[in-house]
N, CA, C and O atoms as a CHARMM CRD file, in Angstrom:
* protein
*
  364
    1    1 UNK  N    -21.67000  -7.70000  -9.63700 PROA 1      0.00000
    2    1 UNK  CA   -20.52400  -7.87800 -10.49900 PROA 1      0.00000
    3    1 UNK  C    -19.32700  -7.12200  -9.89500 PROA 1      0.00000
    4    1 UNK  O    -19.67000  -6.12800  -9.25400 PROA 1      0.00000
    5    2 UNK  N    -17.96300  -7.36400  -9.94800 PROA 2      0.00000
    6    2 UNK  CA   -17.19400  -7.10600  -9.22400 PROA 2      0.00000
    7    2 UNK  C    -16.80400  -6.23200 -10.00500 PROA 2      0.00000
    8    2 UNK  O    -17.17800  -6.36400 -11.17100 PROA 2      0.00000
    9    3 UNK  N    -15.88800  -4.98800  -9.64900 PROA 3      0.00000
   10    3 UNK  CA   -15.45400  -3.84500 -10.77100 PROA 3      0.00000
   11    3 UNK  C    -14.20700  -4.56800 -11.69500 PROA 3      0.00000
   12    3 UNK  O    -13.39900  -5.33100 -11.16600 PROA 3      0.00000
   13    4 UNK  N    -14.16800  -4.26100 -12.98000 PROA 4      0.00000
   14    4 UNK  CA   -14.13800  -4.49800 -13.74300 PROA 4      0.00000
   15    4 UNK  C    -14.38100  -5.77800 -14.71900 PROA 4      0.00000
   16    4 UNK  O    -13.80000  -6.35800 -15.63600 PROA 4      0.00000
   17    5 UNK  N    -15.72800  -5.88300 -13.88500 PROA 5      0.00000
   18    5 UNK  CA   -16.03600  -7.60900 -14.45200 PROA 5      0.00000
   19    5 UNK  C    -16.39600  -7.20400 -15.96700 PROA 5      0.00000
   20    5 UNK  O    -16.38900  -8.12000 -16.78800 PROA 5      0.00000
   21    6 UNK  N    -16.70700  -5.92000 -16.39700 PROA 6      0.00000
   22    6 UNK  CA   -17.04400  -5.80100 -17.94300 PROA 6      0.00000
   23    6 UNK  C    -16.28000  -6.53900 -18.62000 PROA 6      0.00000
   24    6 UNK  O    -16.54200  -7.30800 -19.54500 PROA 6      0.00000
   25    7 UNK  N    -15.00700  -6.19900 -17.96900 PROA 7      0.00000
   26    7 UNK  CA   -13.68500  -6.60200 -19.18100 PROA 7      0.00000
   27    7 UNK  C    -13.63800  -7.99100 -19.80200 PROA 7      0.00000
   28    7 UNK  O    -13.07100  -8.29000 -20.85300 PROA 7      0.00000
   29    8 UNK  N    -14.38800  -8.87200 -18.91000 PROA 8      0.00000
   30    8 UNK  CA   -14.67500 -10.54000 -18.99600 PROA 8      0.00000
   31    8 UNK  C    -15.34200 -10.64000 -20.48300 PROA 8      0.00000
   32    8 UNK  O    -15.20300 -11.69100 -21.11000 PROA 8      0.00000
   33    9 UNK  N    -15.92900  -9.75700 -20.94000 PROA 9      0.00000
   34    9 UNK  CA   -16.97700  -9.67700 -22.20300 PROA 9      0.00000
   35    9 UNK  C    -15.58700  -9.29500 -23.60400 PROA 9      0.00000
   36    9 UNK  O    -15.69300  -9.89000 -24.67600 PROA 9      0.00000
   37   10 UNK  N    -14.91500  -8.72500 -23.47900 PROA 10     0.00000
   38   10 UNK  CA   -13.75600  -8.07300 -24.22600 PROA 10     0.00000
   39   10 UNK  C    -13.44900  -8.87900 -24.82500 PROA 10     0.00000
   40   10 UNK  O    -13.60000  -9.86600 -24.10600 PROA 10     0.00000
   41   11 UNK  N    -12.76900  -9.44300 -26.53000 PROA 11     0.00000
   42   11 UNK  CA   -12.28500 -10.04100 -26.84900 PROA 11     0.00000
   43   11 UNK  C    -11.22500 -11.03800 -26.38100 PROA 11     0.00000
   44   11 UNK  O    -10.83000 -10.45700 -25.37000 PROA 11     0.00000
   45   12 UNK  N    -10.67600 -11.90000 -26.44300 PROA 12     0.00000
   46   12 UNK  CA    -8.75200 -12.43600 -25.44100 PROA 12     0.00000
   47   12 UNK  C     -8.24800 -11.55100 -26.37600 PROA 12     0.00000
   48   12 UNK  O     -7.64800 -10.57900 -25.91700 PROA 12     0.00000
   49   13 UNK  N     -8.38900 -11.69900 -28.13100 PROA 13     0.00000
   50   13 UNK  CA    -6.71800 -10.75200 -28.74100 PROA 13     0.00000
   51   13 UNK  C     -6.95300  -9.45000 -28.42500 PROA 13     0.00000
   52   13 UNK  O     -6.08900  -8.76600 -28.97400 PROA 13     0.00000
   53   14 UNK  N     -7.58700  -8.89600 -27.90400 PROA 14     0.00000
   54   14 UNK  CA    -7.30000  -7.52300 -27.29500 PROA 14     0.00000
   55   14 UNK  C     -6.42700  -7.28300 -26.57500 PROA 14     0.00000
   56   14 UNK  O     -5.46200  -6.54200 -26.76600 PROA 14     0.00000
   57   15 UNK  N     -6.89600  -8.35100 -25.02100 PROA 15     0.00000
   58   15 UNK  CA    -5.72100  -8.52500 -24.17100 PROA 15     0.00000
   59   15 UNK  C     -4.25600  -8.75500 -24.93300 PROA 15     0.00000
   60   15 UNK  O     -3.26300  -8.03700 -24.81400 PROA 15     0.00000
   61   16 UNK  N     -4.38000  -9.81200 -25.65300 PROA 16     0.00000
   62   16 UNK  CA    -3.04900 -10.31500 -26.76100 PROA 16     0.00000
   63   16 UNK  C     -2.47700  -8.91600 -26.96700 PROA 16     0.00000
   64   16 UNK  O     -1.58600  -8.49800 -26.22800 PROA 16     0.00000
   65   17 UNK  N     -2.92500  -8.26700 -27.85600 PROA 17     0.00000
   66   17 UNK  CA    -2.50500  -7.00400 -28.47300 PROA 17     0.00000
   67   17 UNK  C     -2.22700  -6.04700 -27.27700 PROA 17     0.00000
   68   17 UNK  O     -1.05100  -5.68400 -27.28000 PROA 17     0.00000
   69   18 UNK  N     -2.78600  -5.65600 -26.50100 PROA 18     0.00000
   70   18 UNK  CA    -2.47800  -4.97400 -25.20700 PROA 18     0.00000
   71   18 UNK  C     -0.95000  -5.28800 -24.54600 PROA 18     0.00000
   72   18 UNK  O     -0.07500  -4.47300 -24.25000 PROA 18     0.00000
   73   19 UNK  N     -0.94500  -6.56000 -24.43900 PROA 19     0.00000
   74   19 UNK  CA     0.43000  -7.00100 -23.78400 PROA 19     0.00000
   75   19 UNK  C      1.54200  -7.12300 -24.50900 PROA 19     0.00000
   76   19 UNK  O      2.59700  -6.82300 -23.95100 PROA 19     0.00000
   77   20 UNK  N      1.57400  -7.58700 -25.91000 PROA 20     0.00000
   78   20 UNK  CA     2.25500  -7.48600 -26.97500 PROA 20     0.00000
   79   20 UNK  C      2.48600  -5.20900 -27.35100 PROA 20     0.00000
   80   20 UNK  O      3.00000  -4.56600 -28.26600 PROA 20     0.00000
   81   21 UNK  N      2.04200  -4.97200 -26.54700 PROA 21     0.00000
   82   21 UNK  CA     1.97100  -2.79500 -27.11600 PROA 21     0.00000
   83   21 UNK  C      2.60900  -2.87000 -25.41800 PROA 21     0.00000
   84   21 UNK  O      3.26000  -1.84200 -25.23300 PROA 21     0.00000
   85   22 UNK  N      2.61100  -3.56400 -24.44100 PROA 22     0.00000
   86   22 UNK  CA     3.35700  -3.02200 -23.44400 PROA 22     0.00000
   87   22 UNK  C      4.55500  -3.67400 -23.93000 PROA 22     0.00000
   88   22 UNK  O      5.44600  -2.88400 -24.24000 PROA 22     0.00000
   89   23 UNK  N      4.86600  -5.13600 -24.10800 PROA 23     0.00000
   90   23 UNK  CA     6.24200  -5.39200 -24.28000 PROA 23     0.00000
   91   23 UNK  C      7.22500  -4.15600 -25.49900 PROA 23     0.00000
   92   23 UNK  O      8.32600  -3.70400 -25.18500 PROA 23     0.00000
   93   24 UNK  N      6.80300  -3.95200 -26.30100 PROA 24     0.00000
   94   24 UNK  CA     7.24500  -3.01900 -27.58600 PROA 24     0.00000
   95   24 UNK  C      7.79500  -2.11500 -26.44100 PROA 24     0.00000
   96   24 UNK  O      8.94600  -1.93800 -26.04100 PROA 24     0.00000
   97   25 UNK  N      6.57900  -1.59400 -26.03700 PROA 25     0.00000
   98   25 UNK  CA     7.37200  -0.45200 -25.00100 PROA 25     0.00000
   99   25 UNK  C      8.40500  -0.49300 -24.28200 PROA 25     0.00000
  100   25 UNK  O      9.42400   0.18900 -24.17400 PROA 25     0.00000
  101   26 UNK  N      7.97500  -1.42500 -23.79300 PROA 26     0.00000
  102   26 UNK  CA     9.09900  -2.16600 -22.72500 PROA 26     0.00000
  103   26 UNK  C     10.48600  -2.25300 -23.52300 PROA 26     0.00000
  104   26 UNK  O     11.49000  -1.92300 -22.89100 PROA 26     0.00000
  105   27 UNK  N     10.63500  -2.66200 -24.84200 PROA 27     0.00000
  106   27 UNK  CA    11.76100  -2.93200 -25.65700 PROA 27     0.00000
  107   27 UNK  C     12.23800  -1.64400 -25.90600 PROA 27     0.00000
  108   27 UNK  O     13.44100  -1.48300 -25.70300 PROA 27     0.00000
  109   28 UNK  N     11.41700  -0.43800 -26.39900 PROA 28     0.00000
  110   28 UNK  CA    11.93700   1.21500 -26.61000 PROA 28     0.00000
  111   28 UNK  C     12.63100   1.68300 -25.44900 PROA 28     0.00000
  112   28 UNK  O     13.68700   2.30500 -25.33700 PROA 28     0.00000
  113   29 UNK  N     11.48300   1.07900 -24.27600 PROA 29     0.00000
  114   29 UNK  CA    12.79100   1.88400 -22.59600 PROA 29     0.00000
  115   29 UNK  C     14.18600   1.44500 -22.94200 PROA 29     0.00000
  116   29 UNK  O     15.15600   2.19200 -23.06700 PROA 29     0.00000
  117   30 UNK  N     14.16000  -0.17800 -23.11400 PROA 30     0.00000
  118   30 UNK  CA    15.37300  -0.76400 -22.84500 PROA 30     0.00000
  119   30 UNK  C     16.40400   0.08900 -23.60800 PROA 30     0.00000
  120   30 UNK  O     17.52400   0.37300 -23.18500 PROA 30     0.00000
  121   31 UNK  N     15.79300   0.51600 -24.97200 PROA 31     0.00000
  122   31 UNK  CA    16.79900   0.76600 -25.98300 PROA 31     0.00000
  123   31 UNK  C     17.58400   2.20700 -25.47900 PROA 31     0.00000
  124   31 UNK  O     18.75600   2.56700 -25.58600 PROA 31     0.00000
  125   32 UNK  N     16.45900   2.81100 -24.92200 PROA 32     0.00000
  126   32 UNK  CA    16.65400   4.09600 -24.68500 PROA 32     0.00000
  127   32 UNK  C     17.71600   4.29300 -23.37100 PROA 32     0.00000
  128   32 UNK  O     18.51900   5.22500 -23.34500 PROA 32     0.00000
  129   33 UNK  N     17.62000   3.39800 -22.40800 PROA 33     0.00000
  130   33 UNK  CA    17.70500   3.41600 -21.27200 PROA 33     0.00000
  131   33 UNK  C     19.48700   3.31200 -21.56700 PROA 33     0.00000
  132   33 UNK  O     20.37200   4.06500 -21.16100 PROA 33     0.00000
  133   34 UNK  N     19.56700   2.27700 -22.28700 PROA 34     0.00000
  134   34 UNK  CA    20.68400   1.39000 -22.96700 PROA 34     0.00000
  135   34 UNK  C     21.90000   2.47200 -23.21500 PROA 34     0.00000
  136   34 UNK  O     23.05500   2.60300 -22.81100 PROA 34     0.00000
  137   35 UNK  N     20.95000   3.22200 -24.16000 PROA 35     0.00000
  138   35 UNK  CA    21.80000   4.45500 -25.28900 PROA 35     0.00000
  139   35 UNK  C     22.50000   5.98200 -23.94100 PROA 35     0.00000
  140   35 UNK  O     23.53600   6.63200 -23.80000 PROA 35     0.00000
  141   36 UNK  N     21.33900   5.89300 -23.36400 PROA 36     0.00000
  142   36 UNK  CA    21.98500   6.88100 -22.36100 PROA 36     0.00000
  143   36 UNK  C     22.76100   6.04200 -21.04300 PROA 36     0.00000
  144   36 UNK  O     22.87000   6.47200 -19.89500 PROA 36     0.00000
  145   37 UNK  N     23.10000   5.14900 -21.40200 PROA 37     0.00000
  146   37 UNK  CA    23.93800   4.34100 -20.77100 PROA 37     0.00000
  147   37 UNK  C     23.49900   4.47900 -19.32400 PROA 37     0.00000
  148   37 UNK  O     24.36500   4.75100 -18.49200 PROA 37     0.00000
  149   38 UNK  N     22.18200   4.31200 -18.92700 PROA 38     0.00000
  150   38 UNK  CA    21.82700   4.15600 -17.39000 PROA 38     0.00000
  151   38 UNK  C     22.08200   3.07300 -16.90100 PROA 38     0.00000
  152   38 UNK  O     21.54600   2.25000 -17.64400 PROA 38     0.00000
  153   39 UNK  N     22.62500   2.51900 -16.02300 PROA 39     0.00000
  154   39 UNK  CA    23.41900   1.86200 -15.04100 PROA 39     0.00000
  155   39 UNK  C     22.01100   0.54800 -15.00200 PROA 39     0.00000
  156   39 UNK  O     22.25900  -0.64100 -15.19900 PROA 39     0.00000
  157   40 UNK  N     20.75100   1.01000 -14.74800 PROA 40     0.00000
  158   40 UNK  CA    19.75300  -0.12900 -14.49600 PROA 40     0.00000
  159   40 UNK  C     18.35400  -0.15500 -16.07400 PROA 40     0.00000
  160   40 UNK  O     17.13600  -0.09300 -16.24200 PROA 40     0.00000
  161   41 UNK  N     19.61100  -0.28400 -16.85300 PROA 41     0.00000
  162   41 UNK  CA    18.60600  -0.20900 -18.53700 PROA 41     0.00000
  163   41 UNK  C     18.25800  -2.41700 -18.14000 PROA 41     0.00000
  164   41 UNK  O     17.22100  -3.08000 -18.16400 PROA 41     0.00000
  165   42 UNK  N     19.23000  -2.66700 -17.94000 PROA 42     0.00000
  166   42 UNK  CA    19.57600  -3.96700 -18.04000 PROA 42     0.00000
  167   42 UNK  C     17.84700  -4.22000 -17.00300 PROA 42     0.00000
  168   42 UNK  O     16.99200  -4.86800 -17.60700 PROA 42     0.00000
  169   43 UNK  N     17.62900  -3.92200 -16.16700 PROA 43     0.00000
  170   43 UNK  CA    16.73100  -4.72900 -15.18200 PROA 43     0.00000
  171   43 UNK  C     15.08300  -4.36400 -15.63600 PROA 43     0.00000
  172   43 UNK  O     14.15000  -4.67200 -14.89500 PROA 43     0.00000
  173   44 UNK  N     14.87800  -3.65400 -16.98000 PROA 44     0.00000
  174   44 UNK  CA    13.69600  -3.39700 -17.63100 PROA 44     0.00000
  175   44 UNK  C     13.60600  -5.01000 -18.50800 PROA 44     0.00000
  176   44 UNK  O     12.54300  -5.45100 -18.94600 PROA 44     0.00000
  177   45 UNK  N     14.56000  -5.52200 -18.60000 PROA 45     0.00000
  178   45 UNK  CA    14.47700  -6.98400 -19.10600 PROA 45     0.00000
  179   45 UNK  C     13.18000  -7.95200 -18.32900 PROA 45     0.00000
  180   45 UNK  O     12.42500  -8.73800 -18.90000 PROA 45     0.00000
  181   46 UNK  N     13.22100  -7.56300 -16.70900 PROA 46     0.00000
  182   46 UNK  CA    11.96400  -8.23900 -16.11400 PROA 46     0.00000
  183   46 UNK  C     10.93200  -7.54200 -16.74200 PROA 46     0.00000
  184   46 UNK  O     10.32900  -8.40800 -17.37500 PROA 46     0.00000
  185   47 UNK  N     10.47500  -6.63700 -16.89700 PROA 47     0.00000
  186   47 UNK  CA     9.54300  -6.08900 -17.26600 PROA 47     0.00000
  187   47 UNK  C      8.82000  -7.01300 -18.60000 PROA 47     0.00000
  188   47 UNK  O      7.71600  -7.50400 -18.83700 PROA 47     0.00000
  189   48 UNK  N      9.90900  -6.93300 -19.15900 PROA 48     0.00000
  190   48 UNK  CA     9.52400  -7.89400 -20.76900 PROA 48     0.00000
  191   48 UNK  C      9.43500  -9.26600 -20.15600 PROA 48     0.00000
  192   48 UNK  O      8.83500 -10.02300 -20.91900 PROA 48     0.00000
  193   49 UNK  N      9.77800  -9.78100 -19.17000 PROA 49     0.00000
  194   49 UNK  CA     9.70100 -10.79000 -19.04200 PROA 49     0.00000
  195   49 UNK  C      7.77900 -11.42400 -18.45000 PROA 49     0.00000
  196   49 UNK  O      7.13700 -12.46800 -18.56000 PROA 49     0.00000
  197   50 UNK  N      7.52700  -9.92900 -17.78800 PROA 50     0.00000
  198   50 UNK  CA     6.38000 -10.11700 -17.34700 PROA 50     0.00000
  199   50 UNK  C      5.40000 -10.15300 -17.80600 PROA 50     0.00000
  200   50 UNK  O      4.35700 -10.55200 -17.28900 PROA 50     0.00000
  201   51 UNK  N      5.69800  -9.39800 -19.73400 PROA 51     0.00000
  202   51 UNK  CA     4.81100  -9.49700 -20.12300 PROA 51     0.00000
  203   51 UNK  C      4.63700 -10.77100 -21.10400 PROA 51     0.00000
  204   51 UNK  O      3.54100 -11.31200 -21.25100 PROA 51     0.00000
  205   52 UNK  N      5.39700 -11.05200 -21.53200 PROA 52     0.00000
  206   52 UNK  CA     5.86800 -12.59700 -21.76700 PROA 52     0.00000
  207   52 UNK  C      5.26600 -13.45100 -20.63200 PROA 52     0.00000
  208   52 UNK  O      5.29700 -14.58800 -21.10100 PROA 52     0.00000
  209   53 UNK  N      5.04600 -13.48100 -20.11900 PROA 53     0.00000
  210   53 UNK  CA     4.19500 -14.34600 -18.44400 PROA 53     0.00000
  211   53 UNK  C      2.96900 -14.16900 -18.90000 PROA 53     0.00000
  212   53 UNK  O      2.49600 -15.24700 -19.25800 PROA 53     0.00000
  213   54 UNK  N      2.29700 -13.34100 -19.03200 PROA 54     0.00000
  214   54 UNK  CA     0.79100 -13.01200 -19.48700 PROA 54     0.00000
  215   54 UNK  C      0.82800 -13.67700 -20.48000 PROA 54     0.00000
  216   54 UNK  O      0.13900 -14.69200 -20.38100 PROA 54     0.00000
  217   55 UNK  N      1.56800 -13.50200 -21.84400 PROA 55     0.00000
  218   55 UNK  CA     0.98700 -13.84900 -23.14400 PROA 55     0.00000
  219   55 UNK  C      0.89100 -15.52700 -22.70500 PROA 55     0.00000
  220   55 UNK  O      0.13300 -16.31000 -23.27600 PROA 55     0.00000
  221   56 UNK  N      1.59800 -15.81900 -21.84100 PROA 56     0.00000
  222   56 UNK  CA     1.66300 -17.45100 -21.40000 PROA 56     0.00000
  223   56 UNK  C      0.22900 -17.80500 -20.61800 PROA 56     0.00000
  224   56 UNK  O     -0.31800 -18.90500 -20.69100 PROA 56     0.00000
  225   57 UNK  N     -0.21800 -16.79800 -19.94600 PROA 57     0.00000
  226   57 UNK  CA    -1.73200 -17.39800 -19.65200 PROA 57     0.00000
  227   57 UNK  C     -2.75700 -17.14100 -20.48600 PROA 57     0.00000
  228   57 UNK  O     -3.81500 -17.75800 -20.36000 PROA 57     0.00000
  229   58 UNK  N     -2.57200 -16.16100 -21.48600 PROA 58     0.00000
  230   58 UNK  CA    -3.50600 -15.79300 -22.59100 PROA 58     0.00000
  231   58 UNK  C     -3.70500 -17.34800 -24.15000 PROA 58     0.00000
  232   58 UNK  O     -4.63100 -17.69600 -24.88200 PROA 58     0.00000
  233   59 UNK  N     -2.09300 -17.85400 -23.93000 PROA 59     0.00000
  234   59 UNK  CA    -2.12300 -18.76300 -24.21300 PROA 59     0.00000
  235   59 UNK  C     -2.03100 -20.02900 -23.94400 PROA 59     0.00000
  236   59 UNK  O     -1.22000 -20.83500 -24.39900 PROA 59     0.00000
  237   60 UNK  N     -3.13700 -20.24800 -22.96300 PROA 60     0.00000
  238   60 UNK  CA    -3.16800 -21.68100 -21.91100 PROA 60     0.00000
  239   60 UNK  C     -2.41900 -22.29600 -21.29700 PROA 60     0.00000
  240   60 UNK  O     -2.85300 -23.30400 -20.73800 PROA 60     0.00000
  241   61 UNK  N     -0.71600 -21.87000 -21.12300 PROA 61     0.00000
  242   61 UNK  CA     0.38500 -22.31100 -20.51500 PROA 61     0.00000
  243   61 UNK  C      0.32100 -22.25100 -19.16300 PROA 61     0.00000
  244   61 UNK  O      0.92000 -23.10100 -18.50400 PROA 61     0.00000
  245   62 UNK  N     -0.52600 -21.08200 -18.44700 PROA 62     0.00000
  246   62 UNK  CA    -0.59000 -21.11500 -17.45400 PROA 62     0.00000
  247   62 UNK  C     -1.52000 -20.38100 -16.40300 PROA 62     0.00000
  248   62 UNK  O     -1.90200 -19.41800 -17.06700 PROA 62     0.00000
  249   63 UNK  N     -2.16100 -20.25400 -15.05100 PROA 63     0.00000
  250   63 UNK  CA    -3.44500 -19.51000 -14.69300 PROA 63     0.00000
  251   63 UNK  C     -2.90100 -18.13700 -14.53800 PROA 63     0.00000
  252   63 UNK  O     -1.84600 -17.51000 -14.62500 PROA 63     0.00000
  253   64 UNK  N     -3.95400 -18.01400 -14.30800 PROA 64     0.00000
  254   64 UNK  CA    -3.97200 -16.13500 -14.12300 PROA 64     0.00000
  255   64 UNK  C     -3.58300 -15.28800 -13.38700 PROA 64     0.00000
  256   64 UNK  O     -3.18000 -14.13100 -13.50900 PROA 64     0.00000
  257   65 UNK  N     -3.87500 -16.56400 -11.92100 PROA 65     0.00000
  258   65 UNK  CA    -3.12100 -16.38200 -10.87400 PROA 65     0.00000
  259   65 UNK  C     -1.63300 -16.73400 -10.44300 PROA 65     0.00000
  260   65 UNK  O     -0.98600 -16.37800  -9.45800 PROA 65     0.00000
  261   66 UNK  N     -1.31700 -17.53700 -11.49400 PROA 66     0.00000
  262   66 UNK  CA     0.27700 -17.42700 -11.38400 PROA 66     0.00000
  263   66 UNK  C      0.87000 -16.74400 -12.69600 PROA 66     0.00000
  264   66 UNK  O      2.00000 -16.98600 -13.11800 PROA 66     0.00000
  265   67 UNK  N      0.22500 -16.11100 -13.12200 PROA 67     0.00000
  266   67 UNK  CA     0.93700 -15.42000 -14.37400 PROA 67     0.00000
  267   67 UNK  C      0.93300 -13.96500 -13.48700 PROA 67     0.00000
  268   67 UNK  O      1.93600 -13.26200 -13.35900 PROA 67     0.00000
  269   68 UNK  N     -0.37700 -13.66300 -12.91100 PROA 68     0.00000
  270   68 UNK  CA    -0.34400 -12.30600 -11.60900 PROA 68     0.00000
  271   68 UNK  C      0.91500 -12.56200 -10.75100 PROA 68     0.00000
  272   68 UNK  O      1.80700 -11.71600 -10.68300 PROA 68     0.00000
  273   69 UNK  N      0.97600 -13.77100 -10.08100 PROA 69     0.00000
  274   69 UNK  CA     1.89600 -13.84200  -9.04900 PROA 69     0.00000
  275   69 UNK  C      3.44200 -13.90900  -9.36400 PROA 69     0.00000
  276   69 UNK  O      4.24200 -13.54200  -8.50300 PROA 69     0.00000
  277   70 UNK  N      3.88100 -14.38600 -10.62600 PROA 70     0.00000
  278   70 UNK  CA     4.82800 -14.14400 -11.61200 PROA 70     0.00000
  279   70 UNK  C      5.47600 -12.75600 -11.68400 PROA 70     0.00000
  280   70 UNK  O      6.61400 -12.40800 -11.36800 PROA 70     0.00000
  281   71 UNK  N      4.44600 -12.05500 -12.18400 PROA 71     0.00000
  282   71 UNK  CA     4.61500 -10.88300 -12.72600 PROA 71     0.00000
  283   71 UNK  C      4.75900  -9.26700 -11.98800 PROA 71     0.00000
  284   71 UNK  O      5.09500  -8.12200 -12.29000 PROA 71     0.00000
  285   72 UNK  N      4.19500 -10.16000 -10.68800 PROA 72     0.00000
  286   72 UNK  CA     4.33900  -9.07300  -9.50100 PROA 72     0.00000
  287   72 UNK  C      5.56600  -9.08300  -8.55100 PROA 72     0.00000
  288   72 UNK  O      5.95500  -8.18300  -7.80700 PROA 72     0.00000
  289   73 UNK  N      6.11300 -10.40100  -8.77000 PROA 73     0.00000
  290   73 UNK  CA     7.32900 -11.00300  -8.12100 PROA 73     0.00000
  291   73 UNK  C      8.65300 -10.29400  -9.28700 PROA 73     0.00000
  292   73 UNK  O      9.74700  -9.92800  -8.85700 PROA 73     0.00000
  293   74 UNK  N      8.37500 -10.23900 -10.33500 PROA 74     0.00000
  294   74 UNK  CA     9.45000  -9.57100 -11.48900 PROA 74     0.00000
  295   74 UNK  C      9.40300  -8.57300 -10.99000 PROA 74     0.00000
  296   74 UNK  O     10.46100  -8.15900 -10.51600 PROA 74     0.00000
  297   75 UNK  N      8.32900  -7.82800 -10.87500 PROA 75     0.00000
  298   75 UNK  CA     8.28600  -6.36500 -11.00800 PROA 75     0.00000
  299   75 UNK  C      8.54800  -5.71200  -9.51000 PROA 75     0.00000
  300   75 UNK  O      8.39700  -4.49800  -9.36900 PROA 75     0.00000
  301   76 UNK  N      8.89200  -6.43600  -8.53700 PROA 76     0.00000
  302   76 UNK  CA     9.32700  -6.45100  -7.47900 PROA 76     0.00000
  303   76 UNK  C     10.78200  -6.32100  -7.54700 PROA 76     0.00000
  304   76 UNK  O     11.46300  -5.43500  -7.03000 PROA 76     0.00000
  305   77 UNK  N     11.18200  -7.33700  -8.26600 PROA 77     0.00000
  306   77 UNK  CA    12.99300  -7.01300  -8.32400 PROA 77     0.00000
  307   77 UNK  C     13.10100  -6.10500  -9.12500 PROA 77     0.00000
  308   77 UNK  O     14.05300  -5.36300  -8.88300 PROA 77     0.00000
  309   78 UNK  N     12.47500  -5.83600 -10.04400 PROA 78     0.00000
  310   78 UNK  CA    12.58300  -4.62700 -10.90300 PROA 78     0.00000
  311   78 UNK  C     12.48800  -3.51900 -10.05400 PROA 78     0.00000
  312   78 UNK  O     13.35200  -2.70800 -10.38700 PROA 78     0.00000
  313   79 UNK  N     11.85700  -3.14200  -9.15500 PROA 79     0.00000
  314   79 UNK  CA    11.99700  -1.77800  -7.95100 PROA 79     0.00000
  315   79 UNK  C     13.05000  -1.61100  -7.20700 PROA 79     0.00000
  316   79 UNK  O     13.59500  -0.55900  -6.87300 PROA 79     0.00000
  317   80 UNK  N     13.43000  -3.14900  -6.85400 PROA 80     0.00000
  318   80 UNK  CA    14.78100  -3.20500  -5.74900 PROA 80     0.00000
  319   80 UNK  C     16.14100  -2.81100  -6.50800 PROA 80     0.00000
  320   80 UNK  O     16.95800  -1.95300  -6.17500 PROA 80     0.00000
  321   81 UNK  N     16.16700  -3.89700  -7.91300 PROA 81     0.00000
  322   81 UNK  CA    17.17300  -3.38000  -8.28300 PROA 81     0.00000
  323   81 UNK  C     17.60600  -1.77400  -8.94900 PROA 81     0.00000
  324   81 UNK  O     18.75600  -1.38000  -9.14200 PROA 81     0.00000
  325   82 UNK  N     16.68400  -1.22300  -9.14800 PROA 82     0.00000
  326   82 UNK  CA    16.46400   0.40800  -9.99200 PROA 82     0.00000
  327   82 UNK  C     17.00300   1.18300  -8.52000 PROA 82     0.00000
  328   82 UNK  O     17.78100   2.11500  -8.31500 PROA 82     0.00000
  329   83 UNK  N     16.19800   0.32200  -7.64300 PROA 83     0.00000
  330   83 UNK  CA    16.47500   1.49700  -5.90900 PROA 83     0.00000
  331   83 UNK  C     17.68500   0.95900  -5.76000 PROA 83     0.00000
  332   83 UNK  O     18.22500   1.94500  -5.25900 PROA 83     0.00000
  333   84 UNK  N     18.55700   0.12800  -5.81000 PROA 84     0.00000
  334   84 UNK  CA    19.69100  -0.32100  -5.52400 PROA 84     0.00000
  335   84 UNK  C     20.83500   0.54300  -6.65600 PROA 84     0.00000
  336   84 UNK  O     22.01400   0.81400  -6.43300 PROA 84     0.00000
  337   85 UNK  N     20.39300   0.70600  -7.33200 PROA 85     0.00000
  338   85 UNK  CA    21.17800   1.29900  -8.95700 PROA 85     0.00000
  339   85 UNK  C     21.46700   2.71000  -8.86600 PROA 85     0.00000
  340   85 UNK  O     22.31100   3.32000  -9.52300 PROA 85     0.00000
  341   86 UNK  N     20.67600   3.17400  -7.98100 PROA 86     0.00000
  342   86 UNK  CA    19.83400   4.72200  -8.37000 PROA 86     0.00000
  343   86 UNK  C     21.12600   5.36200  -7.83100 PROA 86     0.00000
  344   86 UNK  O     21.57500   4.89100  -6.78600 PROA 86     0.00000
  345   87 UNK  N     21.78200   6.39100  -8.42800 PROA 87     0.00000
  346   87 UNK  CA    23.09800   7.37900  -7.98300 PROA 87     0.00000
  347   87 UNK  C     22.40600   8.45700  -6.91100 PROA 87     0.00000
  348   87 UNK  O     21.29000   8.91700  -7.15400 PROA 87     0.00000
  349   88 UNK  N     23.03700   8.77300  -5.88500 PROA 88     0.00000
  350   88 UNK  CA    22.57700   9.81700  -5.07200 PROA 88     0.00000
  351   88 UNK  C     22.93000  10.89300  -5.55100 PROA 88     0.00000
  352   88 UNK  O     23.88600  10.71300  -6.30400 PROA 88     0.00000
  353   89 UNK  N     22.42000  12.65500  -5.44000 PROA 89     0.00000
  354   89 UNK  CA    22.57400  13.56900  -6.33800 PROA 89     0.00000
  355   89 UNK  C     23.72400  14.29100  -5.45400 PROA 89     0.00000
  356   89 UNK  O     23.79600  14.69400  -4.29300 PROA 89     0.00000
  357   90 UNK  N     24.44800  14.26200  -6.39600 PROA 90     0.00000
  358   90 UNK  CA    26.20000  15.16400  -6.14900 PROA 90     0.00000
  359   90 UNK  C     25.91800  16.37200  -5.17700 PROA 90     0.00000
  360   90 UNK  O     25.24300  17.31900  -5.58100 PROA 90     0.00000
  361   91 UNK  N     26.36700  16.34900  -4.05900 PROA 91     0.00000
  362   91 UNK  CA    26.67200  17.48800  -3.26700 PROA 91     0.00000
  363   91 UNK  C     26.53000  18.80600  -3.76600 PROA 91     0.00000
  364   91 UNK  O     26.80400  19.77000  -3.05100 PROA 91     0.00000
């Protein structure tokens, strides 16, 4: 069995509920990120978007492997743009 093949036994609304408790989160960064007016609050939007991608293969819209390949491709621009954003520290 491959490591973490347990998880195959796990309910799906677990997963459901799991990804639905990261997006929430995902929505508190934004808010937070927002309020202290950080320059890259805006690019935590992929983030929600990725998890929105999952709930789409959890709900037969789409495979697993393109909801992975989706979601790794978001979270890719999500690094570039944060490293692109990021202020260098004042002299």
């Amino acid at each position: 069995m491959p490591i973490g093949g347990f998880l195959d036994d796990l309910p799906k609304a677990l997963f459901i509920l799991a990804h639905l408790v990261f997006l929430v989160v995902g929505l508190w960064a934004i808010r937070r990120l927002t309020q202290a007016k950080q320059s890259y609050a805006a690019a935590l939007w992929l983030y929600i978007a990725s998890q929105v991608v999952f709930l789409g293969f959890f709900g037969g819209v789409i495979t697993l492997k393109m909801a992975v390949l989706i979601e790794q491709t978001l979270l890719v621009i999500l690094v570039v743009w944060i490293a692109i954003k990021a202020k260098s520290p004042a002299p």
